[in-house]
N, CA, C and O atoms as a GROMACS GRO file, in nm:
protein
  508
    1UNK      N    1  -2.181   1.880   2.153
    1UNK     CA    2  -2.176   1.822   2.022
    1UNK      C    3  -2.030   1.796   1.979
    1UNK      O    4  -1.997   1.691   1.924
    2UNK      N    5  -1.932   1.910   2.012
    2UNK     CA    6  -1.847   1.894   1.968
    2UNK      C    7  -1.758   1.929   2.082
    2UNK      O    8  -1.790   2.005   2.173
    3UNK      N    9  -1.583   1.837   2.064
    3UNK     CA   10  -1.505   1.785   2.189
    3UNK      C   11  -1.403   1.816   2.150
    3UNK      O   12  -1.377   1.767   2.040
    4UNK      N   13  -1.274   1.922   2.219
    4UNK     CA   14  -1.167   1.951   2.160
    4UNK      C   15  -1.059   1.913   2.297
    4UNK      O   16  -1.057   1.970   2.406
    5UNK      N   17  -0.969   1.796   2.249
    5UNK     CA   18  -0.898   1.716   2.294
    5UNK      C   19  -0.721   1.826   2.300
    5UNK      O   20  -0.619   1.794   2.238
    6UNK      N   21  -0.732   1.923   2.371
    6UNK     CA   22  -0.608   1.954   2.344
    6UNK      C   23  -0.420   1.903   2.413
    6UNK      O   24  -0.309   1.954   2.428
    7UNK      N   25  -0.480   1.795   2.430
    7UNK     CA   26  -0.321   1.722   2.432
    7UNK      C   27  -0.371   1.648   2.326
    7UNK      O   28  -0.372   1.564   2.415
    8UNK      N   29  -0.409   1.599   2.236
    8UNK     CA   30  -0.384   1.547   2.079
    8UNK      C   31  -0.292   1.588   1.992
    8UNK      O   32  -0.257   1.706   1.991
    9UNK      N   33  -0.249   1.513   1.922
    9UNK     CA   34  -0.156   1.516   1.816
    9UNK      C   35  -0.193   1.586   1.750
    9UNK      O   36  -0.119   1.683   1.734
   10UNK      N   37  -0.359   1.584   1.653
   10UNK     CA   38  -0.389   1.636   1.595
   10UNK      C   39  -0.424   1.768   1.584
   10UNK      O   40  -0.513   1.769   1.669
   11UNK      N   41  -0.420   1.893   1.538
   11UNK     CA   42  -0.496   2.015   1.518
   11UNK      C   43  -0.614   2.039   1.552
   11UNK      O   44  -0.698   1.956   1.518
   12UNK      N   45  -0.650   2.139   1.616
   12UNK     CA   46  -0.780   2.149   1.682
   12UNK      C   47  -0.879   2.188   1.491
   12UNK      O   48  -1.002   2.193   1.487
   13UNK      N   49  -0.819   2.202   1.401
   13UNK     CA   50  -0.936   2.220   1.300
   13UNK      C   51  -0.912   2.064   1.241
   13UNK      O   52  -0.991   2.026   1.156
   14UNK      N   53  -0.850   2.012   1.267
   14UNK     CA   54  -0.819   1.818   1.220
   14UNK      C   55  -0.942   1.759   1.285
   14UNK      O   56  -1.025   1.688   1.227
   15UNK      N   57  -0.946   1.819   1.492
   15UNK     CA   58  -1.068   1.702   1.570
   15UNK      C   59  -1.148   1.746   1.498
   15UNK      O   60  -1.215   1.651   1.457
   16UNK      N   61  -1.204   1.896   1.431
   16UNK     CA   62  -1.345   1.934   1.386
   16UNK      C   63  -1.348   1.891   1.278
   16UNK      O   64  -1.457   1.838   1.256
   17UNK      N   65  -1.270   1.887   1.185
   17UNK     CA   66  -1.323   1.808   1.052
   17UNK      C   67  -1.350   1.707   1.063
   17UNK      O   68  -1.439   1.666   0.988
   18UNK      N   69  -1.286   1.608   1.165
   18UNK     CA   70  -1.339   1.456   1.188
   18UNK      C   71  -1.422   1.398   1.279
   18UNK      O   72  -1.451   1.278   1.286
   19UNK      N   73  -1.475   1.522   1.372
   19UNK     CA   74  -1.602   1.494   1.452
   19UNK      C   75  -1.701   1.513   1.379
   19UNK      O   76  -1.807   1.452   1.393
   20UNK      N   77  -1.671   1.637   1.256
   20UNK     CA   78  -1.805   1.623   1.185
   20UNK      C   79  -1.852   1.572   1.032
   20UNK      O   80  -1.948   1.602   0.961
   21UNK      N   81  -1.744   1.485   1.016
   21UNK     CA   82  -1.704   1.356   0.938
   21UNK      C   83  -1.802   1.322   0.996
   21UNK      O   84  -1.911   1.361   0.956
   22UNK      N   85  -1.789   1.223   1.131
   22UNK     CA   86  -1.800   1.109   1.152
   22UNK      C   87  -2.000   1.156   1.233
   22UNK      O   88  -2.077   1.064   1.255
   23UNK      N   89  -2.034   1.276   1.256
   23UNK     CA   90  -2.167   1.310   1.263
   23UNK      C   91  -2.206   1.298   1.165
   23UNK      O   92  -2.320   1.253   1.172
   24UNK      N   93  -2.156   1.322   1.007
   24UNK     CA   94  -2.266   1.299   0.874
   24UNK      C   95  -2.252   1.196   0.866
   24UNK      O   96  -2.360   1.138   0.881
   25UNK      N   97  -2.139   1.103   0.841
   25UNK     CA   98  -2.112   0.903   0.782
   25UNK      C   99  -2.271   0.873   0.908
   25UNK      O  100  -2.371   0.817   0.863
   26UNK      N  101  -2.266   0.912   1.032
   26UNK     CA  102  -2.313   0.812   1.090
   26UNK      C  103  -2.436   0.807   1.120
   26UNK      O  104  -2.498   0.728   1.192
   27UNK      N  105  -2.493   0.959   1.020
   27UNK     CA  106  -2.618   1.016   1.017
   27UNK      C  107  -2.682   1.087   1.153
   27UNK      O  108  -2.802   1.112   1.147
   28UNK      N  109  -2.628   1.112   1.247
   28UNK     CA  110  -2.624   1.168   1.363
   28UNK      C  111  -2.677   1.342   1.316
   28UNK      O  112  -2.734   1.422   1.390
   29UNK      N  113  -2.638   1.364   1.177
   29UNK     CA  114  -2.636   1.512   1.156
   29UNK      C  115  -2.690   1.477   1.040
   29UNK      O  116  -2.637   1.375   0.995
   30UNK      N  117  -2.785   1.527   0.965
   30UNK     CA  118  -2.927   1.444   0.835
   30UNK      C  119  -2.868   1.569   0.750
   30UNK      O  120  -2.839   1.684   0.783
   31UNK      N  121  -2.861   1.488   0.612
   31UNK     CA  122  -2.816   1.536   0.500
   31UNK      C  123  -2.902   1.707   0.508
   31UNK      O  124  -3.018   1.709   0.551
   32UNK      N  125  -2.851   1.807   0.475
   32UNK     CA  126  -2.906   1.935   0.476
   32UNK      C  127  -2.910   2.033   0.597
   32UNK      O  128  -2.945   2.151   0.597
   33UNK      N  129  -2.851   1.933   0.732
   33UNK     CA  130  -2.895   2.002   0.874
   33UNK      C  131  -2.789   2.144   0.827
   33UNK      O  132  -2.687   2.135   0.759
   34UNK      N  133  -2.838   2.249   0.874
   34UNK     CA  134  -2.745   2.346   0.915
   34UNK      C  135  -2.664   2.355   1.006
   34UNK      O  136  -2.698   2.334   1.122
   35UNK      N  137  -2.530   2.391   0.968
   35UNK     CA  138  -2.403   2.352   1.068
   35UNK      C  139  -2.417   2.494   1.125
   35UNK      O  140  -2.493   2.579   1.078
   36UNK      N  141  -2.320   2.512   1.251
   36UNK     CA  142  -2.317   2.613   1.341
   36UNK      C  143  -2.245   2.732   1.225
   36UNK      O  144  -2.173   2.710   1.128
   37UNK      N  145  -2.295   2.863   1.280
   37UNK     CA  146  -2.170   2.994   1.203
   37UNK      C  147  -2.086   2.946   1.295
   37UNK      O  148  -2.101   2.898   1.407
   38UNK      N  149  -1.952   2.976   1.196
   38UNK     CA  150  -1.842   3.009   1.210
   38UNK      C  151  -1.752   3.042   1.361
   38UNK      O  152  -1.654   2.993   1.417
   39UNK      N  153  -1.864   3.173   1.393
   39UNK     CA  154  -1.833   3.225   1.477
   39UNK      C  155  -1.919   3.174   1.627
   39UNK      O  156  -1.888   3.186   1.746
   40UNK      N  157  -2.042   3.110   1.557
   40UNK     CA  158  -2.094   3.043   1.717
   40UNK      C  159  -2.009   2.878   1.741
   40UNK      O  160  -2.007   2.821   1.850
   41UNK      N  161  -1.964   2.839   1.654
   41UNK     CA  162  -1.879   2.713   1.647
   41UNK      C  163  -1.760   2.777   1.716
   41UNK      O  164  -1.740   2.712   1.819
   42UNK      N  165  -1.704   2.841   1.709
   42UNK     CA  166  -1.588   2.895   1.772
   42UNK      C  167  -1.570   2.933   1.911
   42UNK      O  168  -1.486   2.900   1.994
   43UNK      N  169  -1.683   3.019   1.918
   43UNK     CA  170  -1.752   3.090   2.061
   43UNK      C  171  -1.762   2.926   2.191
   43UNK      O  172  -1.693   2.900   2.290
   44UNK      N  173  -1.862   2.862   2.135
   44UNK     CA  174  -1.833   2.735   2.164
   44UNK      C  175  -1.739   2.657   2.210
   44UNK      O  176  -1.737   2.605   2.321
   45UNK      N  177  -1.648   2.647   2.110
   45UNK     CA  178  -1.492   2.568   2.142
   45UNK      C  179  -1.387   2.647   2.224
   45UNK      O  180  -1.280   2.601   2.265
   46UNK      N  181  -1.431   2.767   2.242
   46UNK     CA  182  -1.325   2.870   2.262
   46UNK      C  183  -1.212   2.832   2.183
   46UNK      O  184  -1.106   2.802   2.238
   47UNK      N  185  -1.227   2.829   2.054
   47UNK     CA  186  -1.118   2.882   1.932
   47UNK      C  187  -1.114   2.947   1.901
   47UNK      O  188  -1.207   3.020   1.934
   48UNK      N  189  -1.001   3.015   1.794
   48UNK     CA  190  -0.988   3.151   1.713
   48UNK      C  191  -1.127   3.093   1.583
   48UNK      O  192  -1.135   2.977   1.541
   49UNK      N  193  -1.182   3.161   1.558
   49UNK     CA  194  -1.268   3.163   1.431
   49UNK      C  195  -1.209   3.108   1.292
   49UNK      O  196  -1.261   3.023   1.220
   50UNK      N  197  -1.087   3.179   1.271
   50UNK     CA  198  -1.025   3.136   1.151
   50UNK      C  199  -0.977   2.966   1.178
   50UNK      O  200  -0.892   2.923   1.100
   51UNK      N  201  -1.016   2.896   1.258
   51UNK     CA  202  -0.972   2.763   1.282
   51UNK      C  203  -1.122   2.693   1.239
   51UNK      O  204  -1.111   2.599   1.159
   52UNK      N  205  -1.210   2.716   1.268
   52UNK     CA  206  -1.322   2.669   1.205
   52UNK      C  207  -1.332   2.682   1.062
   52UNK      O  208  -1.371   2.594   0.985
   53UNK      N  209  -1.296   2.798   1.032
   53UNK     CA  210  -1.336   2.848   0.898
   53UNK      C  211  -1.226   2.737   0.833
   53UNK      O  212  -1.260   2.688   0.726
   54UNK      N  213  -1.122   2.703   0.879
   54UNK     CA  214  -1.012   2.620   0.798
   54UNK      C  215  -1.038   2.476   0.818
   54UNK      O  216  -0.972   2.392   0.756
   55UNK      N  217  -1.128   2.443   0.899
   55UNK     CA  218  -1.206   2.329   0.887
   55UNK      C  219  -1.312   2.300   0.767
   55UNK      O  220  -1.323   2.226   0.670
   56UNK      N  221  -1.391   2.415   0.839
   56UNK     CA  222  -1.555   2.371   0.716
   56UNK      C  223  -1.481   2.416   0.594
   56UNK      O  224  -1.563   2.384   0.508
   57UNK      N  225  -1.374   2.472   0.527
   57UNK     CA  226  -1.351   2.467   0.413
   57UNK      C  227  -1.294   2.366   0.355
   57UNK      O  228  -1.308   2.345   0.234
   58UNK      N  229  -1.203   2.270   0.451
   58UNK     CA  230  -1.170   2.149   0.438
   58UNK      C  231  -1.268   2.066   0.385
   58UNK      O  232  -1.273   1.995   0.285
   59UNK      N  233  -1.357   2.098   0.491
   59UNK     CA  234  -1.517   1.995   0.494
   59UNK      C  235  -1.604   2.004   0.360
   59UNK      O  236  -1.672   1.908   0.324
   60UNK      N  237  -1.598   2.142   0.277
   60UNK     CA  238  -1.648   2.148   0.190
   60UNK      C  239  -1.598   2.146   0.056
   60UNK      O  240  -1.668   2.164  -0.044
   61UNK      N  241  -1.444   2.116   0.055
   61UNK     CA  242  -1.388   2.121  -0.009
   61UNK      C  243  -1.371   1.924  -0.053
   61UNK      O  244  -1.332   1.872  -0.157
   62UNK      N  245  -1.411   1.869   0.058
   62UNK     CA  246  -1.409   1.690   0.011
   62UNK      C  247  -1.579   1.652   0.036
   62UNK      O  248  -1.627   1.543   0.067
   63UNK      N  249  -1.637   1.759   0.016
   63UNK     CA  250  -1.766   1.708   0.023
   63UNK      C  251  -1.857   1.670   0.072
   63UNK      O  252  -1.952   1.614   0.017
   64UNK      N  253  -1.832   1.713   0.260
   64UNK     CA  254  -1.888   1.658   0.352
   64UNK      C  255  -2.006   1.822   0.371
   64UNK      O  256  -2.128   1.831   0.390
   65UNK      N  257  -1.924   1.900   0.358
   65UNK     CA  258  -2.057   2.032   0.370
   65UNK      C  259  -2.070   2.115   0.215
   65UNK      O  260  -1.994   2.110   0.117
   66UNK      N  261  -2.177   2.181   0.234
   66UNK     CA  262  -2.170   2.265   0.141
   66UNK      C  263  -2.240   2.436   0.153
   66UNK      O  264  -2.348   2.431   0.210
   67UNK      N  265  -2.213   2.534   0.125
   67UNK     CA  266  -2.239   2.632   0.147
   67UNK      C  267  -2.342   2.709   0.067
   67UNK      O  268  -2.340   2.712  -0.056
   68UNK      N  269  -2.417   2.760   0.127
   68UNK     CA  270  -2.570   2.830   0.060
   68UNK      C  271  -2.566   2.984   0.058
   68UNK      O  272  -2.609   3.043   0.157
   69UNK      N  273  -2.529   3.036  -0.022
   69UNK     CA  274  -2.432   3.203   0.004
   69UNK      C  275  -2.602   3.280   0.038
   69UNK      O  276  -2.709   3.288  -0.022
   70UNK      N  277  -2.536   3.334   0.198
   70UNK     CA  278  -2.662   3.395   0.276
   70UNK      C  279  -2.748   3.331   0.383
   70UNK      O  280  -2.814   3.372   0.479
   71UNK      N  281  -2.718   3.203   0.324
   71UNK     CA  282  -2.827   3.086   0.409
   71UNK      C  283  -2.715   3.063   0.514
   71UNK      O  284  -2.726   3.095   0.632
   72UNK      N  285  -2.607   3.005   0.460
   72UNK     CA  286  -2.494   2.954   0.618
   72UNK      C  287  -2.479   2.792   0.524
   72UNK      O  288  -2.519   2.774   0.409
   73UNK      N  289  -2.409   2.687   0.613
   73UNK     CA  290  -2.341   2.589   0.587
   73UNK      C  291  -2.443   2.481   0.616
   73UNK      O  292  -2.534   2.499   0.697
   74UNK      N  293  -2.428   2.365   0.548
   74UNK     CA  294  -2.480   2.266   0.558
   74UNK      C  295  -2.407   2.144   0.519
   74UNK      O  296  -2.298   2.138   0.464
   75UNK      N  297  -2.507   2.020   0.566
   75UNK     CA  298  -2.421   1.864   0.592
   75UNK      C  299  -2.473   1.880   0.447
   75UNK      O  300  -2.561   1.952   0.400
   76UNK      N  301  -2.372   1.766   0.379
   76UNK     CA  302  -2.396   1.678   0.253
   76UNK      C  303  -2.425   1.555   0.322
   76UNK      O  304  -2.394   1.511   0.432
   77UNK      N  305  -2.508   1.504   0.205
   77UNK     CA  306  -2.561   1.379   0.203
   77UNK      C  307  -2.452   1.270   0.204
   77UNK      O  308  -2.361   1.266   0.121
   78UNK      N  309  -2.469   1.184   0.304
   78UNK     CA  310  -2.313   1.063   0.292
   78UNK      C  311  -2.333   1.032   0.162
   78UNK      O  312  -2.246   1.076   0.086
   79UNK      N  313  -2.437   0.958   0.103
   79UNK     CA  314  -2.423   0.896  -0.061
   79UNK      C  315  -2.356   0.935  -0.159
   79UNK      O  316  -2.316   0.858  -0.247
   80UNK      N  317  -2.325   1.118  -0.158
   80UNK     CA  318  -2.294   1.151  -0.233
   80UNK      C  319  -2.182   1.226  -0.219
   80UNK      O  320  -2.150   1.322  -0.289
   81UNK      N  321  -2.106   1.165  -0.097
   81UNK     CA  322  -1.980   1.197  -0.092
   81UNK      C  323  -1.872   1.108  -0.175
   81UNK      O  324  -1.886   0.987  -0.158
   82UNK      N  325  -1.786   1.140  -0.245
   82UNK     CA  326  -1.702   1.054  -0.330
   82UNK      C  327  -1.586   1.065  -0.305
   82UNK      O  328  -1.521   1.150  -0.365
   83UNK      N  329  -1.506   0.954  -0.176
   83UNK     CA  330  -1.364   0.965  -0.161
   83UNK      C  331  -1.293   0.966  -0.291
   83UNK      O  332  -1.308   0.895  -0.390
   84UNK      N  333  -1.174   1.111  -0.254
   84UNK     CA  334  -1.104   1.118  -0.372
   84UNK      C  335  -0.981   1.073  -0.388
   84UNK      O  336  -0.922   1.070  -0.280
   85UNK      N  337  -0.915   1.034  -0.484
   85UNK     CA  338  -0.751   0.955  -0.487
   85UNK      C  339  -0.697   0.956  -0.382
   85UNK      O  340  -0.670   0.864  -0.306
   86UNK      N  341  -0.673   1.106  -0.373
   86UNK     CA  342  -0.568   1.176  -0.279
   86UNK      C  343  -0.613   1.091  -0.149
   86UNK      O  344  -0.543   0.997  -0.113
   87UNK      N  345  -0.751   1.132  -0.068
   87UNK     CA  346  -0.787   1.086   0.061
   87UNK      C  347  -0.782   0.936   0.084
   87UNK      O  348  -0.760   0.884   0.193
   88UNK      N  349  -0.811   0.855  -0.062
   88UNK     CA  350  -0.756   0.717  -0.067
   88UNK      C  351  -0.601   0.661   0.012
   88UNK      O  352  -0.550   0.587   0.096
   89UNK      N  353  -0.588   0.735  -0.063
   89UNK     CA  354  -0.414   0.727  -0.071
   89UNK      C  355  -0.327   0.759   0.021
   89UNK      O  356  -0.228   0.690   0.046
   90UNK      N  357  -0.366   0.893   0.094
   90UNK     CA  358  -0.348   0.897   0.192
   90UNK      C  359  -0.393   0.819   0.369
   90UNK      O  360  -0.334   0.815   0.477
   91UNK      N  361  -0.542   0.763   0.313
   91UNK     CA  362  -0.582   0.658   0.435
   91UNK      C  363  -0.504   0.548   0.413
   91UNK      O  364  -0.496   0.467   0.506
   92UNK      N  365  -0.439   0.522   0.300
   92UNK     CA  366  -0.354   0.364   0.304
   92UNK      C  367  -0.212   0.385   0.338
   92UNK      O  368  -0.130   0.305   0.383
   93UNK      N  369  -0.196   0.532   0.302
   93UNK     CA  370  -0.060   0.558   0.357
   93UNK      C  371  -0.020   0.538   0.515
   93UNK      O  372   0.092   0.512   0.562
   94UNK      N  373  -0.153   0.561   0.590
   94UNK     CA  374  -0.154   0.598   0.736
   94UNK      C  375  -0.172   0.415   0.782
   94UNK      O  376  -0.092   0.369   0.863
   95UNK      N  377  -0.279   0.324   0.722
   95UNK     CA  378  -0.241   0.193   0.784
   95UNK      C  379  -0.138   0.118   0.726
   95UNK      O  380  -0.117   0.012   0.786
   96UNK      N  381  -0.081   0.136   0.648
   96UNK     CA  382   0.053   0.115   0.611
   96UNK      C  383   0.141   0.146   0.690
   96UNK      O  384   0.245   0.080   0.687
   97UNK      N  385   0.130   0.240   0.772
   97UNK     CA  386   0.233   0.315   0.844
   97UNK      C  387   0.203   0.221   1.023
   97UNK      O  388   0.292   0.196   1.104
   98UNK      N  389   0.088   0.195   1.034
   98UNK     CA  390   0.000   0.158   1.134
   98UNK      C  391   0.066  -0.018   1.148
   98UNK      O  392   0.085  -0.069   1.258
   99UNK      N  393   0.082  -0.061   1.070
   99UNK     CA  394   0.055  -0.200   1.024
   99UNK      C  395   0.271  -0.226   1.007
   99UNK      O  396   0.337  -0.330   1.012
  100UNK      N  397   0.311  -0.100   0.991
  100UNK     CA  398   0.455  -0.100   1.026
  100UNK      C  399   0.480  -0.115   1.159
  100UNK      O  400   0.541  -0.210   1.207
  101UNK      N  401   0.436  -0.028   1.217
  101UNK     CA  402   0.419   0.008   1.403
  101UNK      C  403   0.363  -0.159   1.436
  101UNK      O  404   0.397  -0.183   1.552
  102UNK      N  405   0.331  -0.214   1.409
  102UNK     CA  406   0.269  -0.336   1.463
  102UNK      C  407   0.410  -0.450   1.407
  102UNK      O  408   0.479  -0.505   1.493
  103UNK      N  409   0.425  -0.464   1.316
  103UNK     CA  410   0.570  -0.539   1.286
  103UNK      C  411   0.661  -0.503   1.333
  103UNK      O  412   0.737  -0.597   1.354
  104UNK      N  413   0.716  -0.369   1.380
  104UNK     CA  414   0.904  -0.344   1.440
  104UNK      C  415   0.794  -0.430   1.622
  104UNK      O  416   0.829  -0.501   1.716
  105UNK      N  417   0.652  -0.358   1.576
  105UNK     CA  418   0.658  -0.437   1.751
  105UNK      C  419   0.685  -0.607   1.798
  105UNK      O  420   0.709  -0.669   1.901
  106UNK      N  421   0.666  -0.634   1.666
  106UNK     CA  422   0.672  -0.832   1.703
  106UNK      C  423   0.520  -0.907   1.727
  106UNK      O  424   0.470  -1.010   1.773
  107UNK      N  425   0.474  -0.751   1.646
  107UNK     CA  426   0.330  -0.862   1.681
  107UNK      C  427   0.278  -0.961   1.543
  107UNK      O  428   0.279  -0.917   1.428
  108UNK      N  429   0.248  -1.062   1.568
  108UNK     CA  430   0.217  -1.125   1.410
  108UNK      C  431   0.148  -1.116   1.343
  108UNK      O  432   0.089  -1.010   1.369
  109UNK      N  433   0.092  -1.176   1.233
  109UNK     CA  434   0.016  -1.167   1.169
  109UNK      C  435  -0.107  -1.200   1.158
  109UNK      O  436  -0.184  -1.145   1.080
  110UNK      N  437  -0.136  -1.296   1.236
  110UNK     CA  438  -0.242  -1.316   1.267
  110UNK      C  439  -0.344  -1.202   1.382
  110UNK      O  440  -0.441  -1.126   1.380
  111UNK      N  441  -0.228  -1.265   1.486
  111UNK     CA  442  -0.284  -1.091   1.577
  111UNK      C  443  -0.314  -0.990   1.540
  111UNK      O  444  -0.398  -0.924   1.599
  112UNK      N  445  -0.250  -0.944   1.424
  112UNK     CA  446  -0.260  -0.827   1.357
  112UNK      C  447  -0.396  -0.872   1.268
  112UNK      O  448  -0.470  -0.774   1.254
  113UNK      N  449  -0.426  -0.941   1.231
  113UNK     CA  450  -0.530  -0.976   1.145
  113UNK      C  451  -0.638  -0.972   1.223
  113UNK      O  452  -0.737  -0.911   1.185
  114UNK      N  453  -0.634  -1.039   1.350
  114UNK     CA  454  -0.720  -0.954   1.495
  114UNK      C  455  -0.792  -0.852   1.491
  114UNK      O  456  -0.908  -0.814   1.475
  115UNK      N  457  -0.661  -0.807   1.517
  115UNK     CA  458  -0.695  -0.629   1.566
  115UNK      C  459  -0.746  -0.576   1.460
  115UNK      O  460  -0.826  -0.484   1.474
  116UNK      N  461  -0.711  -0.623   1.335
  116UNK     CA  462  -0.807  -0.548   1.208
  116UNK      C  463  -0.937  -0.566   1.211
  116UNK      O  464  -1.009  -0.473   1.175
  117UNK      N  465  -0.991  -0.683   1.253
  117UNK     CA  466  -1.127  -0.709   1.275
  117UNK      C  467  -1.181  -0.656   1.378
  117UNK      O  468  -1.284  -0.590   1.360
  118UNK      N  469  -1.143  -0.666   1.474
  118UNK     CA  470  -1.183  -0.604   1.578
  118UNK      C  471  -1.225  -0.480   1.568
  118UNK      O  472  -1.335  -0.438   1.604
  119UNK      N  473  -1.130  -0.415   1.515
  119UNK     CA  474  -1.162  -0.201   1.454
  119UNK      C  475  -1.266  -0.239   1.376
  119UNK      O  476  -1.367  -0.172   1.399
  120UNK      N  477  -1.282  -0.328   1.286
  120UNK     CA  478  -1.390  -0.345   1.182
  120UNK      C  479  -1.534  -0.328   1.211
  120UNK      O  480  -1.623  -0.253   1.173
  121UNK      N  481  -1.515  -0.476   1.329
  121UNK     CA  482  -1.671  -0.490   1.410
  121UNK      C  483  -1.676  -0.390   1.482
  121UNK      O  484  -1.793  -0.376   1.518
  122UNK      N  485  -1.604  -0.302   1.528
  122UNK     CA  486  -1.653  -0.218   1.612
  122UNK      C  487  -1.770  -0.082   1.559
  122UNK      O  488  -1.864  -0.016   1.605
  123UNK      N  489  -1.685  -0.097   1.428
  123UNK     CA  490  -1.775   0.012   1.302
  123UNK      C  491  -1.911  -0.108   1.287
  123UNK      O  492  -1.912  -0.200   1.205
  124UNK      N  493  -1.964  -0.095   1.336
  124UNK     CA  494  -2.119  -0.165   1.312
  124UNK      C  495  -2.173  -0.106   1.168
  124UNK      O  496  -2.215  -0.170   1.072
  125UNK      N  497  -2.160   0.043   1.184
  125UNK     CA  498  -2.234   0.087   1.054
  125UNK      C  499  -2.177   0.099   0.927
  125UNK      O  500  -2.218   0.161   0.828
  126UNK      N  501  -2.045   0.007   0.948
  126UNK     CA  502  -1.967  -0.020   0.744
  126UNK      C  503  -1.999  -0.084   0.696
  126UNK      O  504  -2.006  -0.192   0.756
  127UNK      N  505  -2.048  -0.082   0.550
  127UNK     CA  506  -2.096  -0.094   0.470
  127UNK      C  507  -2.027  -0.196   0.347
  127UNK      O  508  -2.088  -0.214   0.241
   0.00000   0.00000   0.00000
């Protein structure tokens, strides 16, 4: 279910918040499923525990899980997830930054207008 890429840039609790992002957006994981404990998510990845736990609090902290005290963790419903400023702001900060990397390279604008589509169609399921 879940894939930990360790030559990535990113943090091994970064791939898990965004593998299981992209299991609720894409409905792969149905609003209410129960997510793994803590500790069998970990056992799993062979991570430290406290790296999960600093995930799903991430996760529940923007609305993608939510916690049932006794029951264990669960998916939120995509509908009723509500990107917030911050995560706005910060996703435009990053193709802003993306869309820099493509200008010092010499690529134009059009090309670049390309490749935006291209990432686009590839998301079949945006909305």
């Amino acid at each position: 279910m879940f894939a930990i890429d360790l030559k990535s840039r990113k943090s091994i609790s970064e791939q898990i918040v965004d593998q299981i992002k992209e299991l609720i957006v894409t409905g792969v994981m149905e609003p209410g499923e129960k997510m793994p404990s803590v500790r069998d998510l970990a056992g799993e990845l062979t991570v430290n525990p406290n790296t999960v736990q600093k995930a799903y609090r991430l996760l529940e902290q923007q609305g993608f899980l939510y916690t049932a005290q006794g029951r264990g963790t669960f998916a939120a419903d995509p509908e009723e997830i509500a990107a917030s400023r911050e995560d706005v702001s910060r996703a435009k900060a990053m193709l802003r930054d993306g869309l820099d990397q493509l200008y010092y390279l010499g690529v134009s604008r059009k090309e670049t207008e390309k490749m935006i589509d291209e990432l686009i169609t590839e998301r079949e399921d945006w909305t």
